[in-house]
N, C-alpha and C positions, 0 to 999 in steps of 0.2 A: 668644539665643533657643534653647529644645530643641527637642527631635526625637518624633516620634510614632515607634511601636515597633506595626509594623504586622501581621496575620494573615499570615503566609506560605504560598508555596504549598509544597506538600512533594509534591506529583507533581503529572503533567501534566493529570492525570484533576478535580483536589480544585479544589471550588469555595468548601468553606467548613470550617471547624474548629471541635473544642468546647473550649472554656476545662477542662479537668479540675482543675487543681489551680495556685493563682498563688504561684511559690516567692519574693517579693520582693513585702513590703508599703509600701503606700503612705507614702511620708517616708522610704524605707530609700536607703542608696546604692546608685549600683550602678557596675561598672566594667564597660569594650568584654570581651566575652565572657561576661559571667555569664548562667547562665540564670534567665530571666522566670516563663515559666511551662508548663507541660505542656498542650500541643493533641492531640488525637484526633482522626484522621481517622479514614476507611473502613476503612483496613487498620493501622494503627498508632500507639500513643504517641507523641510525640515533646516533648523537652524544646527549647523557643526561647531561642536568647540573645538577647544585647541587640548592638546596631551601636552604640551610644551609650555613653558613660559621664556621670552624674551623679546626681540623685534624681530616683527614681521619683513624679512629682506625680501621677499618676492614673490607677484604674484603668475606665477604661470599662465593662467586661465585665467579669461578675459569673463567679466559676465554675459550671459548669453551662449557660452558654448558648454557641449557635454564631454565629461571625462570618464573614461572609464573604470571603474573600480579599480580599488589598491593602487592606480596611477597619483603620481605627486601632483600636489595643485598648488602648495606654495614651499615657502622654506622660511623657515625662526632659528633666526642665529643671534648674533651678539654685535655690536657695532664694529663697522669695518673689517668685519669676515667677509673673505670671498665667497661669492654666491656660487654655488656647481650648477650647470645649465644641464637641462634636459632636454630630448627628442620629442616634444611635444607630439599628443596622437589625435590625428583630426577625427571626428567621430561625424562620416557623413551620412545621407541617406542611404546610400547603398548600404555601407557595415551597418547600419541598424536593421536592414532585412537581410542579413547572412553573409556579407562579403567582409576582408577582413579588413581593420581598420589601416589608413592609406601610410600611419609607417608605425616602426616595431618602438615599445617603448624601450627608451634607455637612463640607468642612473649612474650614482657614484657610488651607492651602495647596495643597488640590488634590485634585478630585473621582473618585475611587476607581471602575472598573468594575465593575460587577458579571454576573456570569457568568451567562448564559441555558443552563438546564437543558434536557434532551432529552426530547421527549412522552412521558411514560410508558405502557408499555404495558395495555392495559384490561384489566380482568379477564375469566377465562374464565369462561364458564356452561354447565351442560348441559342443553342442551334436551328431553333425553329423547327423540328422536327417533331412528327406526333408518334408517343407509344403509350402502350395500354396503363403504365403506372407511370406518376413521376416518382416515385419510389419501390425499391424490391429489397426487400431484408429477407437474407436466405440464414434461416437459424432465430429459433423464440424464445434464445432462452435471456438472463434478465439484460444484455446488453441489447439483443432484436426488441423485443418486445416491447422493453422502455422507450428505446427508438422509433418503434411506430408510433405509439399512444402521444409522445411528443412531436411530430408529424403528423398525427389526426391533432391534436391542437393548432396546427398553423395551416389548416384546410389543404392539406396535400394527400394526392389518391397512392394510397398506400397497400403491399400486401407483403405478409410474411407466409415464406414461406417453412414447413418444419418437416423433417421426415418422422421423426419420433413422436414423443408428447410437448406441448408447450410449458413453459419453465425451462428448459434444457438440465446441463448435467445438475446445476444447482438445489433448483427445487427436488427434483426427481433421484438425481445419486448423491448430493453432496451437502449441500448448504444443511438445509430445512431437513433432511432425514436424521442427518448426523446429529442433528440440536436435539430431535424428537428425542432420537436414543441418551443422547445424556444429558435432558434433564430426567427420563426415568431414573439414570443411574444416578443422579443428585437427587431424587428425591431415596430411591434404595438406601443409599448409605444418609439421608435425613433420620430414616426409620433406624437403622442401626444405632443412630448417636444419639436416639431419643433421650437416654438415660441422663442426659448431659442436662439435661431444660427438663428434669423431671416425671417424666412419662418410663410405664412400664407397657413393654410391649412383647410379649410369648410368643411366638409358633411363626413370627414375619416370614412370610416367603414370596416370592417372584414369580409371576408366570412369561416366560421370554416370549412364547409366541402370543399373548396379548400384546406385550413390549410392542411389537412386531407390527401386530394390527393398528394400535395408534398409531405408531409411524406412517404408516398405510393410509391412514385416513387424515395425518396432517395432511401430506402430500398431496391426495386427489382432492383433499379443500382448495389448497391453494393454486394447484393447476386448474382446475377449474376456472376460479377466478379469475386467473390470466384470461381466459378462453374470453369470460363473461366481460373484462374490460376491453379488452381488443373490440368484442361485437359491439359493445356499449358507441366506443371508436368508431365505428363505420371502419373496422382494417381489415379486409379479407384475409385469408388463412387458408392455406392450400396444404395440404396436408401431403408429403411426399417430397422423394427426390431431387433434389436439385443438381444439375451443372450448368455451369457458367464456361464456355470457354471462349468468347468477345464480350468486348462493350457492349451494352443495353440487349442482351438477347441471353436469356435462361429459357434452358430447355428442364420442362418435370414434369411427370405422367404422361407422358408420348407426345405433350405440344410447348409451341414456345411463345414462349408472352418476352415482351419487350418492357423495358425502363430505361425512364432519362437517369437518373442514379442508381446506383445497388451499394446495399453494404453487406458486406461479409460479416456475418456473427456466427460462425459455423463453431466456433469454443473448441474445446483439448478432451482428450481422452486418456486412460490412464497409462504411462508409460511403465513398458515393460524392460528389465535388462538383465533379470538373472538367465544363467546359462548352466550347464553343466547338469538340470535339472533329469531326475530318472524318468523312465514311462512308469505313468499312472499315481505320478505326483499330482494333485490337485493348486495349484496356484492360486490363489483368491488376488483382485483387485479390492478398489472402493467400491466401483459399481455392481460386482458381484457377493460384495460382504453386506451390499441393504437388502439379497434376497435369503437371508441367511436362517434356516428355520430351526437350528440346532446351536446352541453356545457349546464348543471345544474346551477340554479339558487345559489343555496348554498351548497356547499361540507363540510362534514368530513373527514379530513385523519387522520387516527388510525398509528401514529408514524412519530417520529419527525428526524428521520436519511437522509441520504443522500437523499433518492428517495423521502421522504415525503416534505422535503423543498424544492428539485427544481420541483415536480408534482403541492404543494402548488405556487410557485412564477409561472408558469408559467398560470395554472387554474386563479391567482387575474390576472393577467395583461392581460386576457380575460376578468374581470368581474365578475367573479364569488365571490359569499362571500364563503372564505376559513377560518376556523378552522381546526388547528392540536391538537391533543391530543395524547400528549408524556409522558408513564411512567415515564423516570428518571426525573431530576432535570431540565433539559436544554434539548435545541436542538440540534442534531450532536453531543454529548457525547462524540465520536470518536476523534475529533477535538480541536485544543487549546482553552479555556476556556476564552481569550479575542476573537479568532477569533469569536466564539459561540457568545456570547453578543454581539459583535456589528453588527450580523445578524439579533438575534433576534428582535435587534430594529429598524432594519430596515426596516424586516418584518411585522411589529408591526404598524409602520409610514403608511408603505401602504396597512392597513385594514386588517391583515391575523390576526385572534386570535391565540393565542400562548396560550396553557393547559398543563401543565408540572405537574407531578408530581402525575399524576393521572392513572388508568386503565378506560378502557370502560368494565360497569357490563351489560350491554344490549339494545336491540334495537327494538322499537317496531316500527310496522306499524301504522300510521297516515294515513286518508280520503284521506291525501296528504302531501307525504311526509313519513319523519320518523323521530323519537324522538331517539336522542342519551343520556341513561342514564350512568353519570359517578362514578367512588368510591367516588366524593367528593360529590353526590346527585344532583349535577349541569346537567342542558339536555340542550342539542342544538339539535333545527329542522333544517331538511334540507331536498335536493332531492338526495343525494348522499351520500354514504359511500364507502371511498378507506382503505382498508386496505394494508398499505405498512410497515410492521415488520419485514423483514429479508427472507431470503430463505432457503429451506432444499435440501437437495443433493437426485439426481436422483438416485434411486438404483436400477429399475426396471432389467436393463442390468446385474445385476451380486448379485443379491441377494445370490444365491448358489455357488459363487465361493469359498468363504472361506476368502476373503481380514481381517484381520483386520483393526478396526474401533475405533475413540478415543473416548469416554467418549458425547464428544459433537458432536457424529452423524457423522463425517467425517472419510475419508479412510486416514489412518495413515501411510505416508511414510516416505522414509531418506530423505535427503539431495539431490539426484539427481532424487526424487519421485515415487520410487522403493516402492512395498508395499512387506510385508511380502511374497510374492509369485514371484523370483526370474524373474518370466518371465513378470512379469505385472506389470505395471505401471500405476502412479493417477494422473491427471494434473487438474488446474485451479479452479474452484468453490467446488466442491469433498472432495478437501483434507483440505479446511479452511484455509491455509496458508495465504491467501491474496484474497478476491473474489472481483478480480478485470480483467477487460480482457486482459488489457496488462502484469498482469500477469501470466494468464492462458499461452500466448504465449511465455512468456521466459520458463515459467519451460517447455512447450511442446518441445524449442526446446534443453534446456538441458537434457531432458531426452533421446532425438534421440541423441544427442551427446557421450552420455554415452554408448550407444550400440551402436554406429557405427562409431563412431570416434574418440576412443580412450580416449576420458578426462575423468582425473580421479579426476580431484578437480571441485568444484563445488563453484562458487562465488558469496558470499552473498551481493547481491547488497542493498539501499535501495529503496523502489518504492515508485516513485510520485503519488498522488491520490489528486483529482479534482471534483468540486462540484457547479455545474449549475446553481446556485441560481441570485436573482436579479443582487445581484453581489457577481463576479466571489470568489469563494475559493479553494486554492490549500496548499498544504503540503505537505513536506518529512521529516523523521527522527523524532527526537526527539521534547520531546517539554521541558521547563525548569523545571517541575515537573517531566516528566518520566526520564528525565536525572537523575536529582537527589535522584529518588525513586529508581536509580540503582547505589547509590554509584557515581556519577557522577559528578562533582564541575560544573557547569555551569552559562550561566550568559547572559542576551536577552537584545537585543536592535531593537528599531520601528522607520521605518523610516514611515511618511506619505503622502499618494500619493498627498495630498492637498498643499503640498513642492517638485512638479512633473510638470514643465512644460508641458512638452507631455498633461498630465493626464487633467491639466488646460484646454487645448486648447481643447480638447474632451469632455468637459462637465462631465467628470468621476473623480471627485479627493475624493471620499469618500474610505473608505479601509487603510490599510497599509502594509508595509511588515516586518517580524518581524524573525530577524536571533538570534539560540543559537548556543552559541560557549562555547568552551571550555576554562577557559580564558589562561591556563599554556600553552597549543600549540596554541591556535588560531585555533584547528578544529571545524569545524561546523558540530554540531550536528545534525542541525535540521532547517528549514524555513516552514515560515508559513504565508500564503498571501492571505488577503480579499480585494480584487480590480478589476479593471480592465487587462483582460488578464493575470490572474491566473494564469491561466492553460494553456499558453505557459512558461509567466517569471518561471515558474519552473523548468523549465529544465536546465538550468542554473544553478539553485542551485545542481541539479542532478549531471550534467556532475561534476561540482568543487567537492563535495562532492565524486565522484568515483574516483574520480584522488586525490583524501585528498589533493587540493588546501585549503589553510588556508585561514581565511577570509578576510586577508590583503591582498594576492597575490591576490585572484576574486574581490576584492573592487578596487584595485588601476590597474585594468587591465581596458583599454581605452573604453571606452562605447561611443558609437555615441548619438550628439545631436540635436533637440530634440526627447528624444522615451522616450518610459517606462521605457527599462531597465536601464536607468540614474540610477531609485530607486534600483533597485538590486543595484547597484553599491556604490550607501551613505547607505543601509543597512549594504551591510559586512562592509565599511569603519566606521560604527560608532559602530560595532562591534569590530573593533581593532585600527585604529590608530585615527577614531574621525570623525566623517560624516562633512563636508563641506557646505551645505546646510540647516541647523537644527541647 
């Protein structure tokens, strides 16, 4: 019996390919390797081979039309097999902006997905009408503000507006404070481990409210800054209030200014959901743990995600006794499921309790202290409870506007984050897409690009995300599970940083980095890195990965020595042609 020689995907983005040129006519032979025929996607030619060897019996697709992924395009059988006919799927213009292709496909062995395209965005009109901005971005923090300053680059009258300080919760509660705080506490336990690299150090001690005041004076550098580029911009800056409840009309500070656009960057706040708690229990969030003028003897943190583990790692390497108490199963959930474990044990080595698997049912007041009761009947006393569970999106700003909102509390937009309301738009924490600040700023400045410069395509990049803990964690894409949970053949390889000169000489060789590839092209789906300098060596994987570099070409591309990225470098090569050093 042959084999069907089916549309491949050739990035993670491609949902369909155009037949350009079939190098193997129907009745020819053909052997395992030869190429078939030339696909065009979005970004590139590519010639297909063949998985099969025998005669080419049929070619479904005609050159000039598009198939979509995992759909059959021809069949290799054996002379005088009967050929099994398929429901061919016409791929017209409509299904290429969101409508579904005009019939379902059908085989003899097995019924092919077909990939649901993303709303496309409507087109612009102008009303000819005049209002005081042609832009208003309510909220400055990195998805506003980047948004303006790329809208004062394409000459459009711009203002943000902010009720708080500029930066939003980023600079001010979260990003930029939290780094302050632990690189003090990497530099604390540098001094502790002096002995290691030969230094003798007596009487070391910490002062937390210095700690404190650096942090203090990162911050007011860099909001500052904001301030000073914005003016730099010509972007006005209103300080205050905002509601929005129509198109082109925000009302703040008792008058109302008009905009042909608005985009929403109002961001998230810290979600609250413990219950059961006593009177005159103190709760701490994130934002009220950066006014913190005293380190606690013992803390609880209510959730085991990003902010709960590096708040946990940098609280122990103060001193502090830290327990986490994390509903699901592990910590970082989000994360690959080896990078997870060999955190938590790390964790674990240097004194932080790890509680998985459990809710917190209540919290009582103690003489001194407080008693943390869990669903498993287990309590831990302490002087602190942080609750760090996720955040909820600010709505205050446009409660009455009329945005639709999805299922899970966020503003529901397309592709170029356009919400249901033609003239407004949702950027960064808001809309759910990624709550992350680097990506609050690209989509801010896709979304100025869309209204005022023309692009009509919108490019799905994938974003790196980074994780402050003792040590460092960083990830992009896929991981070998999610790949495959989508139909996806994949297949991972580790290099470890303990087989990393650099790493050696730093006293840093714990961690690894761990690349999934695709094995039929060699694209990489996915990196995933618990080491040192995380969350720089990612970017790397970034850049290759948007250029669909294969993990041969990024491996065997020259890396200076000795550094870290040596390891990127035997990662992808022992992902395709074989690591060198391992």
């Amino acid at each position: 019996m042959g084999n069907f020689t089916v549309m491949p995907r050739l990035g993670m983005t491609m949902t369909e390919g155009k037949i350009v040129k079939w190098l193997i006519n129907e009745g020819d032979k053909v052997e395992k390797g030869d190429y078939l025929y030339e696909v065009e996607t979005d970004k590139t030619t590519l010639e297909v081979d063949s998985l099969y060897a025998g005669i080419l019996l049929k070619q479904y697709y005609e050159e000039g039309e598009d198939v979509p992924c995992d759909l059959e395009v021809g069949y290799i059988g054996e002379a005088g097999e009967e050929v099994p006919e398929i429901e061919k799927v016409v791929v017209s213009a409509e299904s290429k902006d969101g409508a579904a292709p005009s019939a379902a496909p059908s085989s003899s062995e097995r019924s092919a997905p077909t990939a649901t395209p993303k709303k496309k965005a409507a087109a612009l009109e102008d009303d000819g009408k005049t209002y005081d901005y042609d832009l208003a971005i309510i909220g400055g923090g990195p998805g506003g503000y980047v948004a303006a300053l790329r809208a004062a680059q394409l000459g459009v009258k711009t203002v943000v507006i902010e009720k708080d300080v500029l930066g939003g919760a980023c600079l001010n509660r979260g990003c930029i404070p939290t780094k302050a705080l632990y690189t003090s506490a990497k530099q604390w336990q540098s001094i502790q481990n002096a002995g290691e690299f030969g230094f003798e150090i007596e009487g070391a001690k910490f002062d937390f409210a210095k700690i404190m005041k650096r942090k203090d004076k990162v911050v007011k550098q860099l909001t500052g800054g904001v301030g000073a580029l914005l003016k730099k911009a010509k972007v006005e800056v209103i300080n205050g209030e905002a509601k929005m409840s129509k198109e082109h009309e925000i009302s703040v500070n008792d008058k109302t200014i008009t905009c042909k656009y608005a985009i929403l960057a109002t961001g998230s706040s810290p979600l609250s959901v413990l219950r059961n708690v006593a009177d005159g229990v103190e709760i701490y969030n994130t934002d009220k743990l950066m006014g913190l003028k005293k380190l606690p003897k013992t803390m609880v943190i209510v959730g085991g995600g990003i902010i709960g583990c590096e708040i946990g790692c940098i609280m122990n390497s103060f001193g502090v006794d830290v327990t986490i108490v994390e509903l699901l199963p592990s910590i970082l959930p989000m994360v690959d499921d080896e990078v997870a474990t060999y955190l938590a044990r790390h964790m674990s080595k240097n004194g932080i309790k790890l509680t998985t698997g459990v809710t917190v049912d209540a919290i009582r007041k103690e003489k001194a202290g407080y008693t943390v009761i869990m669903s498993d009947d287990n309590t831990v006393k302490c002087d602190m409870v942080l609750e760090a569970v996720g955040r909820k999106v600010n709505t205050d700003a446009f409660e009455a506007l009329g945005v639709d909102m999805t299922k899970r509390g966020f503003v529901n937009v397309d592709e170029f984050m356009c919400t249901n309301l033609r003239s407004v738009y949702a950027i960064g924490d808001m809309n759910g897409i990624c709550q992350l600040a680097h990506a609050a700023s690209e989509q801010g400045v896709a979304a100025v690009e869309r209204l005022f410069d023309g692009k009509t395509e919108a490019e799905e990049q994938n974003i790196p995300s980074c994780v402050f803990t003792d040590i460092e964690i960083a990830y992009i894409g896929l991981t070998k599970a999610q790949a495959e949970s989508q139909g996806i053949e994949a297949r991972e390889f580790k290099f470890p940083f303990a087989a990393n000169g650099k790493a050696l000489t730093m006293g840093e060789s714990e961690g690894f980095i761990k690349v999934v590839t695709d094995p039929r092209f060699g694209e990489i789906l996915g990196v995933h890195i618990i080491g040192p300098e995380a969350s720089t060596l990612i970017h790397e994987a970034a850049i290759a990965m948007r250029l669909e570099a294969t993990a041969e070409s990024a491996g065997t591309t020259v890396h200076a020595h000795p550094t870290l990225s040596e390891a990127m470098s035997e990662a992808f090569l022992g992902s395709s042609k074989g690591a060198l050093h391992i």
